[in-house]
C-alpha positions in Angstrom: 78.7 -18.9 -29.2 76.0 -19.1 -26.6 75.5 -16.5 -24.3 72.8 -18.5 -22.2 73.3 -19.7 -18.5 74.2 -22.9 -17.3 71.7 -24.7 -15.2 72.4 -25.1 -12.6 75.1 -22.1 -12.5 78.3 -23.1 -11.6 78.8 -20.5 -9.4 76.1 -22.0 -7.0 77.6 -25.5 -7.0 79.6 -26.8 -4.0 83.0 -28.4 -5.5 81.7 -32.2 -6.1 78.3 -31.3 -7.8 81.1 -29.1 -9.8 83.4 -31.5 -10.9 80.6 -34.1 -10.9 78.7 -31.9 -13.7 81.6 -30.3 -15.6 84.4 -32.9 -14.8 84.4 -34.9 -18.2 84.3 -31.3 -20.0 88.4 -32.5 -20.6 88.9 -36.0 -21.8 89.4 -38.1 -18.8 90.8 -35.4 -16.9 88.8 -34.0 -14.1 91.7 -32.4 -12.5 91.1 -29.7 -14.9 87.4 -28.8 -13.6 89.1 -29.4 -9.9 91.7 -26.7 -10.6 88.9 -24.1 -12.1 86.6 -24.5 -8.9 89.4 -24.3 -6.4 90.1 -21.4 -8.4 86.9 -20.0 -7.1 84.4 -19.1 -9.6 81.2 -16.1 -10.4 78.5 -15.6 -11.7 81.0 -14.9 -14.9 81.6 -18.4 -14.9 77.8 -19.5 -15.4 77.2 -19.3 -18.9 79.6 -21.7 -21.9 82.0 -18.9 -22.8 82.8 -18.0 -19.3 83.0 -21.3 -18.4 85.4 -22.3 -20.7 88.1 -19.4 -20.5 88.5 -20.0 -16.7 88.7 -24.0 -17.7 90.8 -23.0 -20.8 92.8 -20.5 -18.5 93.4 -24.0 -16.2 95.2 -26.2 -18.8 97.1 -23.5 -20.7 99.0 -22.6 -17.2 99.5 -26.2 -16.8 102.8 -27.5 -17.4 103.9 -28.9 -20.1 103.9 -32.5 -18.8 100.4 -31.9 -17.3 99.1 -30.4 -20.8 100.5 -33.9 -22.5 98.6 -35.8 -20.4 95.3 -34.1 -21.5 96.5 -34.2 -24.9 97.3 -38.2 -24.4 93.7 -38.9 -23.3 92.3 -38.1 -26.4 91.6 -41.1 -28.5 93.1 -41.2 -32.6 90.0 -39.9 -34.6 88.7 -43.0 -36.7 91.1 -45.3 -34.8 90.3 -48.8 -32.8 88.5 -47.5 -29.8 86.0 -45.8 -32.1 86.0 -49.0 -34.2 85.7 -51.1 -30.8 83.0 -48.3 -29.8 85.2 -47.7 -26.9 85.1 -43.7 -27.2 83.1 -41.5 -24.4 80.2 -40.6 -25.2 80.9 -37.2 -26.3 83.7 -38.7 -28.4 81.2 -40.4 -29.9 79.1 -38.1 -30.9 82.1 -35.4 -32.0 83.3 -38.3 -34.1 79.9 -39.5 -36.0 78.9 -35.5 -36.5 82.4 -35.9 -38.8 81.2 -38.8 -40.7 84.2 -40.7 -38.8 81.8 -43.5 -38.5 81.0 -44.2 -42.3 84.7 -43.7 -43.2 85.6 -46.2 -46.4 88.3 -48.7 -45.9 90.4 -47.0 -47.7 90.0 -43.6 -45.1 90.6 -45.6 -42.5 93.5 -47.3 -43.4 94.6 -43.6 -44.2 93.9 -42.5 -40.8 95.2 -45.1 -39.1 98.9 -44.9 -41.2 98.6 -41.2 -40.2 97.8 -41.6 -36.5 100.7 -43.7 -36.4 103.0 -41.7 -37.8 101.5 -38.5 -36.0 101.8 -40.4 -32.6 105.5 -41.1 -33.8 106.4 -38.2 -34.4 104.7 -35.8 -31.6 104.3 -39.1 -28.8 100.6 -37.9 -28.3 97.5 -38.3 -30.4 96.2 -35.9 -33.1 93.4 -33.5 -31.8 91.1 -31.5 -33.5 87.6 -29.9 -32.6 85.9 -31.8 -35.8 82.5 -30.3 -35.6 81.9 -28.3 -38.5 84.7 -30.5 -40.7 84.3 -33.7 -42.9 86.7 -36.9 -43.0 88.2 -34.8 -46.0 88.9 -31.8 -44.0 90.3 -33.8 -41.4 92.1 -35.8 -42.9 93.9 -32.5 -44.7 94.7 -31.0 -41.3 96.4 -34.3 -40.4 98.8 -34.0 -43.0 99.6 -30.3 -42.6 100.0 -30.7 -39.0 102.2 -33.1 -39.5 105.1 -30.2 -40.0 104.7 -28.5 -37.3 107.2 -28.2 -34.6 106.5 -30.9 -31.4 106.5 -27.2 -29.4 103.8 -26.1 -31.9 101.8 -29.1 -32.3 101.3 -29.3 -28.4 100.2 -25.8 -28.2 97.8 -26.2 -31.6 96.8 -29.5 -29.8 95.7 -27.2 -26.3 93.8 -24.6 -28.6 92.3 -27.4 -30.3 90.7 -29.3 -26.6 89.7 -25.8 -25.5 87.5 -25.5 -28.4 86.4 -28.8 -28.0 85.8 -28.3 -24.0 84.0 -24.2 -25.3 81.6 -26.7 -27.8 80.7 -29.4 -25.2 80.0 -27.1 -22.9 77.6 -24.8 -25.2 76.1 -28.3 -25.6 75.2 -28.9 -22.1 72.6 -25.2 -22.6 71.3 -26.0 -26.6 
């Protein structure tokens, strides 16, 4: 994890150059960068770890509803916006680093029978920090996640953007 200082800090920004710089940290949801600067933030807050616990702090007291709407902006890993290359950026990137991009037809025909059941089963996409994880390992998680509880897999889901949010944001320093 990197200890290094955002630059500009956050501290120092006024609450649009905030949410301008840091609101697409969360998947189409700036509310969450709103929430963590109206929050009022220090010099604590200027480097990627501090950053994200106050962020992370901001979506786990969310409600539930408010949590599932994060979750729901997520797109399905190797699923038709990737295909379409209608993913952010970020996405993107995440995605590609994961081989997602040079899946066989075969793996994608996988994912895309397990996205759908996922999303029948939980009504929200399956989201995982897939840095440092292959299509294989991915694909693995799917299926065990697949069991869990709907209570369970939302909370797993939350732990998983926060990670994802803690990595884009070392990102923004390296």
């Amino acid at each position: 994890m990197s200890d290094k200082t955002l630059t500009p800090r956050p501290s120092t920004l006024d609450r649009a150059d905030f949410v301008g710089r840091f609101g697409d940290i969360y998947e189409h949801s700036p509310w969450v960068a709103e929430e963590t600067w109206d929050n009022g933030l220090t010099h604590d807050q200027d480097t990627p770890s501090g950053l994200a616990s106050a962020m992370g702090a901001v979506l786990a007291a969310a409600s539930a509803e408010r949590q599932l709407e994060v979750i729901r902006a997520h797109p399905d890993l190797a699923g038709k916006a990737a295909l379409a290359g209608d993913l952010t950026d970020d996405s993107t990137r995440e995605q590609a680093g994961a081989g997602l991009d040079q899946c066989t037809p075969e793996e994608l025909a996988r994912f895309e029978r397990l996205n759908d059941a996922y999303k029948a089963r939980f009504g929200f996409p399956f989201v995982m920090a897939v840095r440092g994880n292959d299509r294989h390992a991915i694909l693995a998680a799917f299926e065990t996640r697949l069991h869990n509880s709907p209570d369970e897999e939302r909370r797993t889901a939350i732990e998983q953007i926060n990670r994802i949010a803690r990595l884009r944001l070392e990102d923004r320093v390296a």
